[in-house]
Each structure stands twice: as C-alpha cells, then as structure tokens.
C-alpha atoms as a printed R data frame, in Angstrom:
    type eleno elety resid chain resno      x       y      z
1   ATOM     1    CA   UNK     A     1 44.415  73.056 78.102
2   ATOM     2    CA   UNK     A     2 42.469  76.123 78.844
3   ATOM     3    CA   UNK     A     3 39.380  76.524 81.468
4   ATOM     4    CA   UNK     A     4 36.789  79.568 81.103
5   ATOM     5    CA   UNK     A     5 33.983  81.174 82.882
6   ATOM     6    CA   UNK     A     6 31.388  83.144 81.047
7   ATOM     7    CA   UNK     A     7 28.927  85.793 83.299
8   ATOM     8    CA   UNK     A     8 26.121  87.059 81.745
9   ATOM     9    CA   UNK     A     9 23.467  89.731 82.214
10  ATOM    10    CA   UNK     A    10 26.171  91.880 84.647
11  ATOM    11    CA   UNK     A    11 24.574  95.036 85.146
12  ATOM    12    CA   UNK     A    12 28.105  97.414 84.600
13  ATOM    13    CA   UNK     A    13 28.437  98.797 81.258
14  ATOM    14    CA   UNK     A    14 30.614  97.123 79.313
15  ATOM    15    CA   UNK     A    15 32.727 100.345 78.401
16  ATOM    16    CA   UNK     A    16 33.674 100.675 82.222
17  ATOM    17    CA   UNK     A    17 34.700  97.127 82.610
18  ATOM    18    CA   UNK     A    18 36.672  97.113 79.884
19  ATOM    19    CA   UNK     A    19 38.986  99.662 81.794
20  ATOM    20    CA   UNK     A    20 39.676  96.598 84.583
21  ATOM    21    CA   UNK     A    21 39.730  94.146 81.910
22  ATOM    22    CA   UNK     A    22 42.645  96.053 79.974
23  ATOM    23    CA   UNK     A    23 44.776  96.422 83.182
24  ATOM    24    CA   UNK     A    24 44.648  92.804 84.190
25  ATOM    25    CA   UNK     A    25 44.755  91.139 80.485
26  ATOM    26    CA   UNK     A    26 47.923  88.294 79.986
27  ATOM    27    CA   UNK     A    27 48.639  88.616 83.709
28  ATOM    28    CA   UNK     A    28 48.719  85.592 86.117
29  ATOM    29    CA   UNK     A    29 45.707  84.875 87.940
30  ATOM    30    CA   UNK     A    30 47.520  85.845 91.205
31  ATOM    31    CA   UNK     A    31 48.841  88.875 90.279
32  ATOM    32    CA   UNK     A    32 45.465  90.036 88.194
33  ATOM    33    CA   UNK     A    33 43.503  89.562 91.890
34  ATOM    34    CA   UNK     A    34 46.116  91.246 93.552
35  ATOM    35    CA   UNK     A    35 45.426  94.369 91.448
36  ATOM    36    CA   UNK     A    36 41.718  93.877 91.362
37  ATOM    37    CA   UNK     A    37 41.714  94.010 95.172
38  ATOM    38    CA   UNK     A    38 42.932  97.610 95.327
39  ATOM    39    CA   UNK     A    39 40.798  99.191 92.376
40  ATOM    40    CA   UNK     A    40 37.771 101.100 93.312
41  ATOM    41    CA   UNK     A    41 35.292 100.391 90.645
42  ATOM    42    CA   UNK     A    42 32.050  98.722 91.043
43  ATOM    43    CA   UNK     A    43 32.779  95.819 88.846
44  ATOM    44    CA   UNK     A    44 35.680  94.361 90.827
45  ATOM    45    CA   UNK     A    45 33.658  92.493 92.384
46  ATOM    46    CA   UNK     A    46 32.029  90.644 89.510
47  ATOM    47    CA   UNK     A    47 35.838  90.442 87.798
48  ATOM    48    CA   UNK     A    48 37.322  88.476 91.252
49  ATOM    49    CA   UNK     A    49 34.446  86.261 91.322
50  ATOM    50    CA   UNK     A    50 34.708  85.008 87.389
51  ATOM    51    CA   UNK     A    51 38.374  84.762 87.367
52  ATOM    52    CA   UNK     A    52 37.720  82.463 90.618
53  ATOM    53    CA   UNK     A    53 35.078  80.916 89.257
54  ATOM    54    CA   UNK     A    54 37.318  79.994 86.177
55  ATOM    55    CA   UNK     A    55 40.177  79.001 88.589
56  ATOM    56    CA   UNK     A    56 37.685  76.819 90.201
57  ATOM    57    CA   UNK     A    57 36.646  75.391 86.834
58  ATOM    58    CA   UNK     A    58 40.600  74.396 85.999
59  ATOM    59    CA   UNK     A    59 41.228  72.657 89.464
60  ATOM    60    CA   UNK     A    60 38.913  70.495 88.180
61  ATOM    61    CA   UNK     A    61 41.304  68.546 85.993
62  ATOM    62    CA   UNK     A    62 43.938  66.710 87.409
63  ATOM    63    CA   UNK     A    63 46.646  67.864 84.190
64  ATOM    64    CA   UNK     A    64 46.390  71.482 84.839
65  ATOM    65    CA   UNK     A    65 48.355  72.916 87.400
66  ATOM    66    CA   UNK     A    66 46.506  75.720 89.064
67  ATOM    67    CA   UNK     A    67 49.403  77.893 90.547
68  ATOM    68    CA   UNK     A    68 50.472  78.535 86.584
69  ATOM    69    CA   UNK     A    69 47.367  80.023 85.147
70  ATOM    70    CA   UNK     A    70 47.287  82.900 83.570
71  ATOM    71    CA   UNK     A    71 44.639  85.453 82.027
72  ATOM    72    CA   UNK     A    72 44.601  84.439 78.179
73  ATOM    73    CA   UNK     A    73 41.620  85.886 76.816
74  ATOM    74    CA   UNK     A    74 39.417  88.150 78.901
75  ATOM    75    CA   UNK     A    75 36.683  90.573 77.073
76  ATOM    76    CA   UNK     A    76 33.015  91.963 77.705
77  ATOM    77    CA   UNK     A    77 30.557  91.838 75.230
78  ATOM    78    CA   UNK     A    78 27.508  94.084 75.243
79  ATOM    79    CA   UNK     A    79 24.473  92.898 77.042
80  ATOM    80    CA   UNK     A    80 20.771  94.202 76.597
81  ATOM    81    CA   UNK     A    81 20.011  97.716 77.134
82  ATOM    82    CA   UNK     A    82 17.075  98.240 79.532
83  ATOM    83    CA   UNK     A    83 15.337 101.801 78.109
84  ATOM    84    CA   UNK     A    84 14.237 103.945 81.082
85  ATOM    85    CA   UNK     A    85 12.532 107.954 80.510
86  ATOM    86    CA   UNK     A    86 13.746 110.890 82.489
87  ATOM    87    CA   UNK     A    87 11.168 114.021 82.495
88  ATOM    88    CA   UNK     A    88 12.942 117.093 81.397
89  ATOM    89    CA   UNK     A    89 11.891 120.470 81.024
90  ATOM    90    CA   UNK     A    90  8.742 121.980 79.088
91  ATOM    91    CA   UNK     A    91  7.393 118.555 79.412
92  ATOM    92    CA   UNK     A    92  9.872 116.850 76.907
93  ATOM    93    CA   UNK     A    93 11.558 113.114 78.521
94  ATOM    94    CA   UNK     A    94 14.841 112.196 78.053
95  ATOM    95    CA   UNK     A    95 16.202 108.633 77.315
96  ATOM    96    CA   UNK     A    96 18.218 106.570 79.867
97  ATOM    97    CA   UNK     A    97 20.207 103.540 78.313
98  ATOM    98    CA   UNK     A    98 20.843 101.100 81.451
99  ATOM    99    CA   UNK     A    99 23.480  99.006 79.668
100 ATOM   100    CA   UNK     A   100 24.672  95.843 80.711
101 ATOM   101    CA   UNK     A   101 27.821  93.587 80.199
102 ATOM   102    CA   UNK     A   102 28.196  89.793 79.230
103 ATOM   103    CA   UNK     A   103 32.212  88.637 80.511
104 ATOM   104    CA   UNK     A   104 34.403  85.899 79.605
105 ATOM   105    CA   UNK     A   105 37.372  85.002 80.812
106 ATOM   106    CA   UNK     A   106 40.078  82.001 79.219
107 ATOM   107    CA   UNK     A   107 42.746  80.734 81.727
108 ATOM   108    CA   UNK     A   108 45.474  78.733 80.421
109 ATOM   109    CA   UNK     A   109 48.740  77.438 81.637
110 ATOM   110    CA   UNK     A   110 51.894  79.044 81.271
C-alpha cells in the first residue's frame, strides 16, 4: 500500500529540485533524509518536510510498517511562472521568469 504527499506552489524551480530529487529517488526514507541533511541547496528544506509529511501520512495505517518505506516515485512538475521586468540599457527591459515547482512524493513498503 503506498502513502503520498503532494506540495504545491514551492517557489524553487523545478529544474534545481530535480537535482535533489534524482540523488534521493528508490532510496529508503531514512537514508534519503540522511543525505538531504548534508546538501546545501535551498530546497532541502521543502524535500525533508514532504517526505515527512508523507511518512506521517503512512503511520496512519495500522498495515504499513513505517521503518520499511522507501522513496517509490518522487518528481516535480512545473508550477506557474510569475513574469517580473528588469530595466536594461538604452531604456530596453528584460524579462525575469520566477518559476515555481509543484512536488510529489509516493512511499511504499519494501
């Protein structure tokens, strides 16, 4: 039986995340926060809290045994783009594409 937890509206591009998401994909929830604790990006923070969210989700059945869950499917779609201008020289503007993520993550037991 498999648990998820879906975050939407992250504000991380979904091209960075996707770096974490690749390193901690089919690993077991333990040993995917162990590695998230020592990376430097920004969206480790967002990752930890999903993947605990979706731990939290499982312990809510009494048939799944949390201690064997691992990472089945994680992925990050992409999110709205907020449009911003930049001014630029001889009066031209540049545009800035604010991208953000929506995550999922599956757990399931081993």
């Amino acid at each position: 039986m498999e648990t998820r937890a879906i975050a939407k509206y992250i504000r991380v591009p979904p091209r960075k995340i996707r770096l974490l998401i690749n390193e901690i994909r089919g690993k077991n929830v333990e040993e995917a926060l162990n590695l998230l604790a020592f990376a430097p990006q920004r969206g480790v923070l967002i990752l930890r809290k999903l993947i605990n969210s979706a731990v939290a989700n499982a312990s809510q059945y009494p048939d799944i045994d949390v201690d064997k869950l691992f990472i089945k499917h994680i992925f990050a779609d992409e999110g709205p783009t907020l449009k911003r201008f930049r001014p630029r020289a001889m009066g031209r503007a540049t545009r800035i594409r604010k991208r953000s993520s929506h995550l999922t993550v599956i757990l399931d037991e081993r």
